[in-house]
C-alpha positions in Angstrom: -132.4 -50.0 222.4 -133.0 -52.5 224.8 -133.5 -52.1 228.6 -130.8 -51.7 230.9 -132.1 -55.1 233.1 -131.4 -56.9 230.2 -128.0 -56.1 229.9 -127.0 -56.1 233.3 -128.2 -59.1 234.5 -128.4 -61.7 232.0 -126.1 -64.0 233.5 -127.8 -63.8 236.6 -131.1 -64.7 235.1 -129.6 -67.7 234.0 -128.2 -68.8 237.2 -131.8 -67.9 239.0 -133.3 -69.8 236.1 -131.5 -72.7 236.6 -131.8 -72.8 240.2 -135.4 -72.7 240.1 -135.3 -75.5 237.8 -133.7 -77.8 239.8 -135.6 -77.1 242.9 -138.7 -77.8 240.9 -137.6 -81.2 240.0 -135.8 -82.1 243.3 -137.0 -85.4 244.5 -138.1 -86.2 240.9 -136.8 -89.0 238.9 -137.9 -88.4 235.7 -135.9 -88.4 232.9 -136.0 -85.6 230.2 -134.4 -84.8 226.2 -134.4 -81.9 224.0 -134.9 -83.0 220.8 -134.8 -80.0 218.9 -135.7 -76.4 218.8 -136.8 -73.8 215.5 -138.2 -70.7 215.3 -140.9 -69.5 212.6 -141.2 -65.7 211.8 -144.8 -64.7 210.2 -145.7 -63.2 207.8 -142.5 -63.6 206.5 -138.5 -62.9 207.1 -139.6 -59.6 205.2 -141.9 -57.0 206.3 -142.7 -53.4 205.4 -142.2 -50.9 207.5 -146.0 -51.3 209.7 -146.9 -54.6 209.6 -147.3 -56.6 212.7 -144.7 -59.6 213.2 -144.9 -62.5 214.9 -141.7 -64.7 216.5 -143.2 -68.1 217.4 -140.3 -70.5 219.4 -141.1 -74.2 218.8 -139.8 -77.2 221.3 -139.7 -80.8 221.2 -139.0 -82.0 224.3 -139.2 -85.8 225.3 -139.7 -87.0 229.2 -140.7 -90.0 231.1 -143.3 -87.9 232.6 -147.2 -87.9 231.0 -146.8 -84.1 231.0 -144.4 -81.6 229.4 -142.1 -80.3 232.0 -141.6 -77.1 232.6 -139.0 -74.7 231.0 -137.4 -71.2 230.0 -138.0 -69.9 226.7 -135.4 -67.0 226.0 -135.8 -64.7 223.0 -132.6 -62.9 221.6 -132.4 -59.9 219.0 -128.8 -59.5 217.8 -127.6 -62.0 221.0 -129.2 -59.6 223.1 -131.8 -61.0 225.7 -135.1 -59.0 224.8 -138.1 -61.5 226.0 -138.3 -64.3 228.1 -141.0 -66.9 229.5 -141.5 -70.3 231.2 -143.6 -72.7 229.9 -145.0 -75.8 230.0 -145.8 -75.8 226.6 -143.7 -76.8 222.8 -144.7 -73.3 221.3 -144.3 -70.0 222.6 -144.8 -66.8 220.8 -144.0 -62.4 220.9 -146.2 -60.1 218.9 -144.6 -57.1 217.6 -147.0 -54.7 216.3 -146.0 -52.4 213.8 -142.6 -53.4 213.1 -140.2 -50.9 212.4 -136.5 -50.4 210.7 -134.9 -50.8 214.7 -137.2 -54.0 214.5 -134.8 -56.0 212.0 -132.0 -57.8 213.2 -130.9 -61.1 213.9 -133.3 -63.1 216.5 -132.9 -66.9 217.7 -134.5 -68.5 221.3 -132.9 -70.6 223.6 -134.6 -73.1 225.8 -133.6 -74.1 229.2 -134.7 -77.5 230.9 -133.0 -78.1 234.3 -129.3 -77.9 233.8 -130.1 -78.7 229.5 -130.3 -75.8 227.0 -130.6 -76.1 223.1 -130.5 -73.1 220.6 -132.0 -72.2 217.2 -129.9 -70.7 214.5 -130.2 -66.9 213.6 -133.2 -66.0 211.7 -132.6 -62.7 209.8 -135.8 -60.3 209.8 -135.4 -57.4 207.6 -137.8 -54.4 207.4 -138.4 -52.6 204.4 -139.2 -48.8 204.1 -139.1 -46.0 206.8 -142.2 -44.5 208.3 -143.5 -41.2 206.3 -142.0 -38.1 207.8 -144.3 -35.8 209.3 -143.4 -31.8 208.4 -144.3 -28.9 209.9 -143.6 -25.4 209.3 -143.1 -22.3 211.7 -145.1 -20.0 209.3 -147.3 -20.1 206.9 -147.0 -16.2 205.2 -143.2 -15.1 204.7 -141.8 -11.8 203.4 -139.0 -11.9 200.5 -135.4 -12.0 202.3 -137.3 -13.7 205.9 -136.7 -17.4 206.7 -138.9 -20.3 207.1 -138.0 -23.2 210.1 -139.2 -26.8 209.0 -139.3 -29.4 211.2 -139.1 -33.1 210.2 -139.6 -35.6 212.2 -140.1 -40.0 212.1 -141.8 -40.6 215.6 -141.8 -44.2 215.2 -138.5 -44.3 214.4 -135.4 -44.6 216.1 -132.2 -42.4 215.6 -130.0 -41.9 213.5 -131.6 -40.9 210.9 -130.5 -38.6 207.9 -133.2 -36.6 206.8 -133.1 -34.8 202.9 -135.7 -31.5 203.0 -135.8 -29.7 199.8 -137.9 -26.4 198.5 -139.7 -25.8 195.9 -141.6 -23.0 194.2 -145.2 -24.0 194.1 -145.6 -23.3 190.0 -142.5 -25.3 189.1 -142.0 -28.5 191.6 -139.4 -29.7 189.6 -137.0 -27.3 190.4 -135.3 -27.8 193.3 -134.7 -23.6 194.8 -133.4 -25.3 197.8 -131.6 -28.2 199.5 -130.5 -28.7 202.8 -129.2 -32.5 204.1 -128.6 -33.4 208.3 -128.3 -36.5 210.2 -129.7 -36.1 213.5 -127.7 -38.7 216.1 -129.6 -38.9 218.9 -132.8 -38.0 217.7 -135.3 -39.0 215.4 -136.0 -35.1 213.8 -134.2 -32.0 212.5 -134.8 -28.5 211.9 -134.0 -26.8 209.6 -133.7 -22.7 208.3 -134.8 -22.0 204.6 -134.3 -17.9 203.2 -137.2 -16.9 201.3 -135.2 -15.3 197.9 -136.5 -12.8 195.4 -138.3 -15.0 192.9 -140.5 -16.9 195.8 -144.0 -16.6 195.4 -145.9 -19.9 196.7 -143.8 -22.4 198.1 -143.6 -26.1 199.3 -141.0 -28.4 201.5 -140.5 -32.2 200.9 -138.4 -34.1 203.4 -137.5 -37.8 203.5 -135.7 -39.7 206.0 -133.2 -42.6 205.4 -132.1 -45.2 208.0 -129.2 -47.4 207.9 -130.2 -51.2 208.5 -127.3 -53.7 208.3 -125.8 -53.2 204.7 -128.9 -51.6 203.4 -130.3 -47.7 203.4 -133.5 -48.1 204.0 -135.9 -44.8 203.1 -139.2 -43.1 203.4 -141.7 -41.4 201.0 -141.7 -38.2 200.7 -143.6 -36.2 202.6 -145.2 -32.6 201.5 -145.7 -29.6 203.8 -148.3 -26.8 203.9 -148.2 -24.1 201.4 -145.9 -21.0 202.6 -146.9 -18.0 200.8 -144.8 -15.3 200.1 -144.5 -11.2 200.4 -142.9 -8.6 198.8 -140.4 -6.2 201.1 -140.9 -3.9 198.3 -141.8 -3.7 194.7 -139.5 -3.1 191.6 -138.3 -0.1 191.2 -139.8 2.5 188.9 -138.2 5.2 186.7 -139.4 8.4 186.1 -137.7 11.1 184.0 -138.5 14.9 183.2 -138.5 16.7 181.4 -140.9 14.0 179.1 -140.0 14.1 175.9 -137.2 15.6 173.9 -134.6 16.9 176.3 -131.9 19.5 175.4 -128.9 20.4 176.5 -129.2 23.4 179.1 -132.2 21.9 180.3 -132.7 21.1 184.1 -133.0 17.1 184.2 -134.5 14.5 186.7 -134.4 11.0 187.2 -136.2 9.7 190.7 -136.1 5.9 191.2 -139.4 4.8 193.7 -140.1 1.8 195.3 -143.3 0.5 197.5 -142.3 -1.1 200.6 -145.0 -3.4 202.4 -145.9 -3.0 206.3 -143.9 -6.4 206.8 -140.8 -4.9 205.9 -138.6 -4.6 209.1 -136.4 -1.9 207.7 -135.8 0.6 204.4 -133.7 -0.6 201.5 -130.9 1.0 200.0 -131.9 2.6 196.5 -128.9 3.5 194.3 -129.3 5.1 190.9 -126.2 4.0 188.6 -124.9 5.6 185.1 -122.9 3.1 183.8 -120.8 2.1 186.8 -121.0 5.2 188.4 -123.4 6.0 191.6 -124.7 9.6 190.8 -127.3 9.2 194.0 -128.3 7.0 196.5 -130.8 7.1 199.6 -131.2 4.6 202.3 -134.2 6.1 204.7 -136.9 6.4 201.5 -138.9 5.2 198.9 -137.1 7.2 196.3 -133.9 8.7 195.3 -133.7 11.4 193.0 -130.7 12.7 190.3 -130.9 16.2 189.3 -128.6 17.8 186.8 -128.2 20.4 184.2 -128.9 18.1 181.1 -125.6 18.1 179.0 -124.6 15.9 176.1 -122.4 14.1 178.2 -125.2 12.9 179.9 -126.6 10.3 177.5 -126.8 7.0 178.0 -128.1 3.7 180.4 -129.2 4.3 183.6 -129.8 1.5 186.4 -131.9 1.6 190.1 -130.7 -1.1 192.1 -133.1 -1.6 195.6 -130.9 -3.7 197.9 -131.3 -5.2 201.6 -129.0 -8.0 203.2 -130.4 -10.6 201.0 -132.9 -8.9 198.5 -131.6 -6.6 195.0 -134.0 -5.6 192.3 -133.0 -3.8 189.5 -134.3 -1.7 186.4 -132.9 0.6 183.9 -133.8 3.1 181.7 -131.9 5.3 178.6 -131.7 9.3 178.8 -131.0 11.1 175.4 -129.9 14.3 175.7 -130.5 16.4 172.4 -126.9 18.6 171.3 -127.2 22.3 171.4 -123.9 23.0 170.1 -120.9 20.8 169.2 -117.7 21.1 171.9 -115.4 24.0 171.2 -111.6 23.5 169.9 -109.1 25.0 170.7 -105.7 24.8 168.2 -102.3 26.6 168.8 -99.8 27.6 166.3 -97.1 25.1 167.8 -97.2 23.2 171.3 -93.3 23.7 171.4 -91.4 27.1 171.5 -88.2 28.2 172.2 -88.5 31.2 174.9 -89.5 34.6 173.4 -91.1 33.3 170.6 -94.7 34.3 169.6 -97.6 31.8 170.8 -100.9 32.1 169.1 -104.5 30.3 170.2 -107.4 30.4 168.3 -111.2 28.6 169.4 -114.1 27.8 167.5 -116.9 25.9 167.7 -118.2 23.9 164.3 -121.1 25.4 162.5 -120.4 28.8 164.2 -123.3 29.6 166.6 -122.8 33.0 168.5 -120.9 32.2 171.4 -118.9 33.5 174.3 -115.5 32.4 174.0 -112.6 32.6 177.0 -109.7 31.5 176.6 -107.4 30.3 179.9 -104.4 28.3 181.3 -105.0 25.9 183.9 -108.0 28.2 185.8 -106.5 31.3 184.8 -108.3 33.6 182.5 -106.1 35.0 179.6 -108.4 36.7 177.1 -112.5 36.5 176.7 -112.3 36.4 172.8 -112.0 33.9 170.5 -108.0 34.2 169.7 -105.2 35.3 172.3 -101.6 35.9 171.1 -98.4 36.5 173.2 -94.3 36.0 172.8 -93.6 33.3 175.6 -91.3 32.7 178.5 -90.8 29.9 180.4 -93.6 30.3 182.6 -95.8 30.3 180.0 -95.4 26.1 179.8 -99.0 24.7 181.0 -102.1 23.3 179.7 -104.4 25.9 177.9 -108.1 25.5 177.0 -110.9 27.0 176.0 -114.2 27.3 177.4 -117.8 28.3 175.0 -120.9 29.3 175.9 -124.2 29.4 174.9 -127.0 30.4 177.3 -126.7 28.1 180.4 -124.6 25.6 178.6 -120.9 25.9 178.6 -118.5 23.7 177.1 -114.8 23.4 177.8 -112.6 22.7 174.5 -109.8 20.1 174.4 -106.7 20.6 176.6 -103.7 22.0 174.6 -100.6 21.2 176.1 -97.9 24.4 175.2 -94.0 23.4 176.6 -91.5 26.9 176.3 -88.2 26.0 176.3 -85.9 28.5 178.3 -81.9 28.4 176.8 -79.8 26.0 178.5 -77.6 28.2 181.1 -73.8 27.1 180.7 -73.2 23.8 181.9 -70.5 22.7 184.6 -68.5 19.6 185.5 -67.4 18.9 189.0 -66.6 16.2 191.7 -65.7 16.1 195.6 -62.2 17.0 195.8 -61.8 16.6 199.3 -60.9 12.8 198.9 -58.4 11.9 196.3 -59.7 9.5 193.8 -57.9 5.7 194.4 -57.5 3.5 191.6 -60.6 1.2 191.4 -62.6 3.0 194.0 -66.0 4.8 192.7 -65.9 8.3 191.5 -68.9 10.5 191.6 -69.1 13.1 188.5 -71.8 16.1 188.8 -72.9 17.3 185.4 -75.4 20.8 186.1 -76.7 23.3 184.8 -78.6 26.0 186.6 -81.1 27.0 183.9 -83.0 24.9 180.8 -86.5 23.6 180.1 -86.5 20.2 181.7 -86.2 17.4 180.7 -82.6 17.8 180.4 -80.3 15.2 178.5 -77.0 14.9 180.0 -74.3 12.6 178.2 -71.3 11.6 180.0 -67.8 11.7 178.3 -64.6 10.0 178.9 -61.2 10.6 177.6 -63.8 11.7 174.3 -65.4 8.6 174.5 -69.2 8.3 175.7 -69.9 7.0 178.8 -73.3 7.0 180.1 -76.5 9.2 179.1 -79.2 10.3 182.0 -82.1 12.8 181.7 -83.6 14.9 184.6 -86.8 16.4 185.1 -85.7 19.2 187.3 -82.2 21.2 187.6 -80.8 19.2 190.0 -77.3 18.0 188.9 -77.0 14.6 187.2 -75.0 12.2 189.0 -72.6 9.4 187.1 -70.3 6.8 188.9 -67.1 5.4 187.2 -64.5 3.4 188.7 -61.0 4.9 186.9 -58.0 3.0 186.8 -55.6 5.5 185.7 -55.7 9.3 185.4 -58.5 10.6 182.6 -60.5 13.7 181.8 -64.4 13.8 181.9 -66.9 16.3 179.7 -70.4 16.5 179.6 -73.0 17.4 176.7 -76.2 18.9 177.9 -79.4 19.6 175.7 -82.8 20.0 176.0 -85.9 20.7 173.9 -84.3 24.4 172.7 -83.4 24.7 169.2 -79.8 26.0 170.6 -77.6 23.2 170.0 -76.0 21.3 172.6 -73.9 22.8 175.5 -70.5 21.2 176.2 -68.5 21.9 179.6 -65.3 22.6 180.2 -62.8 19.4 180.3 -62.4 18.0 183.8 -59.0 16.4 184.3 -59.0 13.2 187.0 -56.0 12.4 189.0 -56.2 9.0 189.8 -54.0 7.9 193.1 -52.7 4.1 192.2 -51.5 1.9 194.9 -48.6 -0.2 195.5 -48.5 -2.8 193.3 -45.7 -5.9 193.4 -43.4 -4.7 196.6 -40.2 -6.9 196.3 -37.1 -6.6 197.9 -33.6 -7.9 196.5 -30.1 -7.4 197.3 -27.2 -6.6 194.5 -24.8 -8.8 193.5 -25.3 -11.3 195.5 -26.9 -12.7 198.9 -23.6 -14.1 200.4 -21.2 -11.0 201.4 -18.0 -10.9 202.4 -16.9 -9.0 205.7 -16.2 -5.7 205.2 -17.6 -5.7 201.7 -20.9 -3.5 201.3 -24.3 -4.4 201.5 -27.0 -2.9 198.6 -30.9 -3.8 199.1 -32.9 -3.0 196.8 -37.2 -2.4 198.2 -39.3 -1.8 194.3 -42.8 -2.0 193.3 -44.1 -2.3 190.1 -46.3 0.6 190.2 -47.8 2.8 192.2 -48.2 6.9 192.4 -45.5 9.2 194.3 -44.1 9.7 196.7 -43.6 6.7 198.1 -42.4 5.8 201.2 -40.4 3.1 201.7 -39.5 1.5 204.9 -36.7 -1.4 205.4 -37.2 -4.1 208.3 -35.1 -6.8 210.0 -37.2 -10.2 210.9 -38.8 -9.7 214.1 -38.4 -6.1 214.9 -41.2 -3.8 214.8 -39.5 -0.8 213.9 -38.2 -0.2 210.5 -33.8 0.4 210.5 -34.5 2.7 207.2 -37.0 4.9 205.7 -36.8 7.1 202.8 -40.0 8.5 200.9 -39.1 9.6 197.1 -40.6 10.0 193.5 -39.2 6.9 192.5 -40.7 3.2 192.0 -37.2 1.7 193.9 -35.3 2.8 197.1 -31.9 1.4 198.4 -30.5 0.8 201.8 -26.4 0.5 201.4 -24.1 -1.0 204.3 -20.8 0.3 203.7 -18.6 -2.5 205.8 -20.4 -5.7 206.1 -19.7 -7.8 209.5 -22.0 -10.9 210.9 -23.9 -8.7 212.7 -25.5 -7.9 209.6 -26.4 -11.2 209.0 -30.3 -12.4 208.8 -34.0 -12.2 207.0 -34.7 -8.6 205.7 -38.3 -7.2 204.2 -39.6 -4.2 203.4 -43.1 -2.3 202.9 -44.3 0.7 200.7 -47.3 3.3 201.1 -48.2 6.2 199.5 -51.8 8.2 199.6 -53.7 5.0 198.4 -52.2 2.7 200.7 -51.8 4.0 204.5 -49.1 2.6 206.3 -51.5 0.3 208.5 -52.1 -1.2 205.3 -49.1 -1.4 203.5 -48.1 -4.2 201.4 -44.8 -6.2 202.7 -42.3 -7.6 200.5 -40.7 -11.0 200.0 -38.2 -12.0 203.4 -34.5 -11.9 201.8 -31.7 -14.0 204.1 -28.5 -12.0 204.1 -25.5 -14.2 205.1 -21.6 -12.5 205.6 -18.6 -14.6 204.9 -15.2 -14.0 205.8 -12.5 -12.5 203.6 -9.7 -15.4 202.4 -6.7 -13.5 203.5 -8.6 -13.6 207.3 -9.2 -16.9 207.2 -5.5 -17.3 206.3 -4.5 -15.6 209.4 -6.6 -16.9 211.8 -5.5 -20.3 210.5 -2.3 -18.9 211.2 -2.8 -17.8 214.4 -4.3 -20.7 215.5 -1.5 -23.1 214.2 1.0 -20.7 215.8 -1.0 -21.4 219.4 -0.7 -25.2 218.8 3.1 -25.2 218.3 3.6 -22.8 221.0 1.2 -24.6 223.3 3.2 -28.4 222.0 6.8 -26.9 222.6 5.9 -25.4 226.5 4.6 -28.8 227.1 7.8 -30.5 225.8 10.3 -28.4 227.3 8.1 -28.7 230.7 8.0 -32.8 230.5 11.8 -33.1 229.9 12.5 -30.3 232.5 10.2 -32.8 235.0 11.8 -35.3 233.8 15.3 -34.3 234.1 14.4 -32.6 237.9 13.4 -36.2 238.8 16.4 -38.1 238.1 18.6 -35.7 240.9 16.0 -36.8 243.3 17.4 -40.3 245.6 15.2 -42.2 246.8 15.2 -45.4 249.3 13.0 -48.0 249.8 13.9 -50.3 252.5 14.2 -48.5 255.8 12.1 -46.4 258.2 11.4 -43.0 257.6 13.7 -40.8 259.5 11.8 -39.3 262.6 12.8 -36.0 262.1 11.0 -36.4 258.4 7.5 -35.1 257.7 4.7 -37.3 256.3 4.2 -34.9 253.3 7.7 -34.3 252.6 8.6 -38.0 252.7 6.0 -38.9 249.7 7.5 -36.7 247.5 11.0 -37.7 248.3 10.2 -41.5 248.2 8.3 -41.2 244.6 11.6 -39.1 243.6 14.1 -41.5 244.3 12.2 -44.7 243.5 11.6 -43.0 239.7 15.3 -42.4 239.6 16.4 -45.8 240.8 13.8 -47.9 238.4 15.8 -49.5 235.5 14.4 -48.8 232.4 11.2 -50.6 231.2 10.6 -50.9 235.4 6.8 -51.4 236.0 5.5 -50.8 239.6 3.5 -53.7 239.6 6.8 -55.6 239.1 8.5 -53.6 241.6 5.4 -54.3 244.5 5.7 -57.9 243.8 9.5 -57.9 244.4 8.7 -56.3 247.6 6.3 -59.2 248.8 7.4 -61.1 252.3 9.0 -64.5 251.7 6.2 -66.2 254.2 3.3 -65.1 251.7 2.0 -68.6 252.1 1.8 -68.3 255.7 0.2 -66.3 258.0 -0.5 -62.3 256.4 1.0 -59.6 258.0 -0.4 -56.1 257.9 1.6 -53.8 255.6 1.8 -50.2 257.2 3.7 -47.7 254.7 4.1 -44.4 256.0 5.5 -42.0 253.4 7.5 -38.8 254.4 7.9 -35.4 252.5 11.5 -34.7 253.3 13.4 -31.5 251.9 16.0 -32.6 249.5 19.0 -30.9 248.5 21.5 -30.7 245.9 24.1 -33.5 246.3 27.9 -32.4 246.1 29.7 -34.6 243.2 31.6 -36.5 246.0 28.5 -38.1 247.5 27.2 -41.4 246.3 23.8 -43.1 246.0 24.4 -45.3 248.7 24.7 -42.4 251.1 20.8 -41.3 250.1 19.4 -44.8 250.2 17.6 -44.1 253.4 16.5 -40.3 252.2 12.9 -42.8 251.5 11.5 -44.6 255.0 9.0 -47.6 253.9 7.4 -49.4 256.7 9.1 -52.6 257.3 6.5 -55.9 256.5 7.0 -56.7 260.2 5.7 -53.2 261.2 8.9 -51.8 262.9 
């Protein structure tokens, strides 16, 4: 690393430098070159690790002046400022003693003549090899299972480092026991924790360190540490069996494991004594452990003493013989299955037939102390029977005898919950029991004589069987078990099986167009379903049904005796029985009813109506020609006042009177205004006032003419007067 001032204030060195420069040469004149500049590295651009190294900076400089002028010689490692001088001299040099693997790099120097500087190339100096590690240890005596701290260190070298420290056991060095690796960052050692194992005796560390220099690895010999020599916690453990010699059976055995533990050890380790797999003792506060047991046959074979800590086991083993006093005892049976009240007999013996002391039991209950029991069974008697021999202090047990009495199947019933009825396609639940019998019991399943499904049961409990029926059956179940009886058959168990609606239609007879007063037959059937049935008939849109019937029968029918339009429209119906509740009752198609009139009414009412029209046509006749004939009696005038004695209203029907009666035919009353027209329509216009007046008119005698009426009509005159 290089210093901080270097760093920091380069730049400012070089300002400072140049300043000084120029102040030294103020008020000069002479006149200055750099020619060139090179720097030589001895010994060599390649050093081992140690060896001093010299960087010499040569200048030729030319001047005016009889002396060399003075200057800044600047020395850079990596472009990093690391030494600097002035000079008045072409060569300047820096020593580095002992160079090291932080000591290669790239270096150059710069000089620096008044406001002129000139630079070498880059000179690369590599060092070869890393200084030897130094190793220490925290111990020099360790106990087996204890650890060992080494410390390796490069104190003339820099960080990182990675440092490799291996063990070794001192009688075979080259077998590596051990091997740890670390590279220390910031520091230029590493510790390191070593366990001291079982097999260690004398042993010995190496470490070497490795530095990374540019592109290469450069690394160190490797170094050796003292000798660590190594304790024992405790020895291998020791067997020792008595009695010595042969052993017998009935004799009292004992196998003790020891162990010697040194005064190093920091705590007891566990001794276990093994047979086989099996721990048959074990101590944990002592140097021994000890097995004691009445020596039997079955006690042969390999035994192991493990001594255990944390990180510590040592193990040894030993065989124990045991010597047979007498073969095991057996135990046979006249049969192993019998039906209930027959005769069981046992019989033991022992091969070679020493005197012995024979009892005979089931389970841990004693049946007979001789050497043969006898006994008619029941079915409690089912169990596990042995029998036990002895000689001396050594009893043997037999070989189990397993004895199953079969009690007599009880008789057999067939049931199911009939407090729901069974729907079509739902799941049925059939109970096949019987209340006594040997388990296991076989139960087998039939329907309508066919089998069904088989299930055994280890107890008395009723065996269970599903079925989904679609139509009404009869179930049966065969029962058996391990009695020689044959097989048990219950009673037959007949199934009602409740179907629901299927295929609800409704239709009407004869046909869907009826006449008026005609009846009206709809028909509501399904294609199946169970009774009774309840049918319900509906008009679209009501909610309550107009008909119901329930009834044994797969069709019900509604009958209308006198159709009318009020029966007209959409009809449906529904059916339900016990499978299918009303809520959820299918609903048929929607049939449209339509009522038509009967012929001859139609006749009629055409009758009737053309009978209106001729009467209505002849009152209207008779009443225009009566008008018409009224009118002509009535005079009317058109050319004088009104009489003053007249009323407006009655002269408007008097004048409209007499002018109809006095028009010619084909008269128009446009042609009649425009014969009424002043003569001086050119000149100025007058205003036309016509004042009609309603006038009572009377019959005229035969004697009177028109001309006497003439005036009966008062028009305004065109002059108004």
């Amino acid at each position: 690393m290089q210093p901080e001032w270097v760093h920091g204030s380069m730049m400012w060195l070089r300002v400072l430098l140049t300043l000084l420069l120029c102040s030294s040469l103020e008020g000069q004149e002479n006149s200055f070159t750099i020619n060139s500049i090179h720097m030589e590295i001895l010994p060599s651009h390649m050093v081992n690790n140690g060896e001093n190294l010299t960087l010499t900076c040569i200048v030729d400089i030319s001047t005016t002046s009889h002396a060399m002028p003075q200057h800044w010689v600047l020395f850079y490692k990596d472009d990093v400022l690391f030494h600097n001088v002035s000079s008045m001299k072409s060569t300047e040099s820096h020593f580095i003693p002992q160079a090291r693997v932080y000591n290669a790099g790239l270096y150059k120097c710069t000089v620096i003549l008044n406001n002129k500087e000139k630079t070498t190339m880059e000179y690369e100096v590599l060092v070869r090899g890393v200084s030897s590690p130094i190793v220490t240890l925290n111990k020099k005596e360790a106990i087996e299972g204890g650890n060992v701290m080494v410390t390796c260190s490069v104190p003339e070298e820099k960080a990182p480092v990675h440092f490799t420290v291996e063990k070794f056991e001192l009688s075979n060095v080259k077998a590596v026991r051990q091997k740890k690796e670390k590279t220390s960052q910031n520091q230029n050692f590493v510790m390191l924790e070593f366990t001291v194992e079982e097999q260690d005796r004398v042993i010995v560390f190496y470490c070497q360190a490795a530095i990374i220099s540019g592109k290469n690895v450069e690394t160190s010999t490797r170094a050796r540490s003292e000798l660590v020599t190594v304790r024992e916690s405790f020895s291998n453990p020791k067997f020792h069996v008595s009695p010595k010699g042969m052993i017998t059976e009935g004799d009292q055995l004992h196998i003790q494991c020891t162990i010697q533990v040194t005064h190093m050890t920091p705590a007891f380790p566990e001794i276990i004594i093994q047979k086989d797999k099996l721990i048959v003792a074990h101590q944990s506060h002592s140097v021994e452990a000890t097995y004691s047991v009445m020596a039997m046959v079955e006690h042969n074979g390999n035994y192991t003493c493990k001594v255990e800590t944390s990180r510590i086991s040592k193990v040894s083993s030993i065989v124990v013989n045991i010597t047979e006093l007498f073969s095991k005892p057996k135990l046979e049976s006249s049969a192993t299955l019998l039906d209930q009240g027959e005769s069981l007999d046992l019989w033991c013996s022992v091969p070679g037939a020493p005197p012995a002391n024979f009892t005979i039991q089931k389970e841990d209950m004693i049946l007979s102390q001789a050497q043969n029991f006898t006994k008619k069974v029941s079915a409690w008697d089912s169990g596990t029977y042995t029998c036990v021999a002895g000689i001396g202090k050594v009893v043997k047990k037999s070989n189990a005898v397993q004895i199953t009495v079969c009690e007599m199947l009880s008789t057999p019933r067939i049931f199911y919950d009939t407090r729901s009825e069974v729907i079509k396609g739902h799941t049925v639940k059939i109970h096949c029991q019987t209340t006594n019998g040997t388990p296991p019991i076989s139960y087998r399943l039939l329907k309508a004589n066919k089998d069904l499904e088989s299930r055994d049961m280890d107890s008395n409990e009723p065996a269970v069987f599903k079925d989904n029926p679609k139509e009404d059956t009869e179930y049966q179940c065969i029962v058996d078990n391990c009695h020689s009886h044959a097989e048990m058959i219950t009673e037959l168990l007949p199934l009602k099986v409740i179907a629901p609606v299927e295929e609800i239609k409704l239709s009407i007879l004869l046909n869907e167009m009826v006449e008026s007063g005609k009846e009206i037959v709809l028909l509501c059937s399904v294609k199946k379903a169970s009774y009774p049935i309840t049918y319900k008939f509906y008009r679209e849109k009501e909610v309550r049904p107009f008909h119901q019937v329930s009834l044994n029968d797969t069709q019900a029918i509604w009958l209308n005796p006198q159709a009318s339009k009020e029966h007209e429209g959409q009809y449906y119906c529904t059916a339900s029985n016990r499978a299918n509740p009303p809520k959820n009752a299918p609903q048929s198609n929607m049939l449209t009813v339509r009522v038509f009139l009967a012929p001859w009414k139609k006749a009629l009412i055409a009758l009737v109506v053309i009978g209106v029209i001729i009467a209505i046509l002849v009152l209207g006749a008779r009443c225009y020609f009566l008008k018409k004939a009224k009118a002509k009696q009535m005079p009317v005038e058109t050319s004088r006042p009104a009489i003053p004695l007249l009323t407006s209203s009655n002269e408007k029907v008097l004048s409209d009177a007499s002018t109809e009666a006095n028009r010619p035919y084909g008269y128009s009353e446009d042609i009649g205004n425009h014969a009424m027209k002043p003569m001086n329509e050119n000149k100025e216009p007058l205003t036309l006032d016509v004042e009609y007046t309603e006038v009572e008119v009377t019959s005229l005698e035969p004697h009177e003419d028109f001309m006497g009426n003439r005036y009966s009509r008062t028009e305004g005159s065109l002059d108004g007067t």
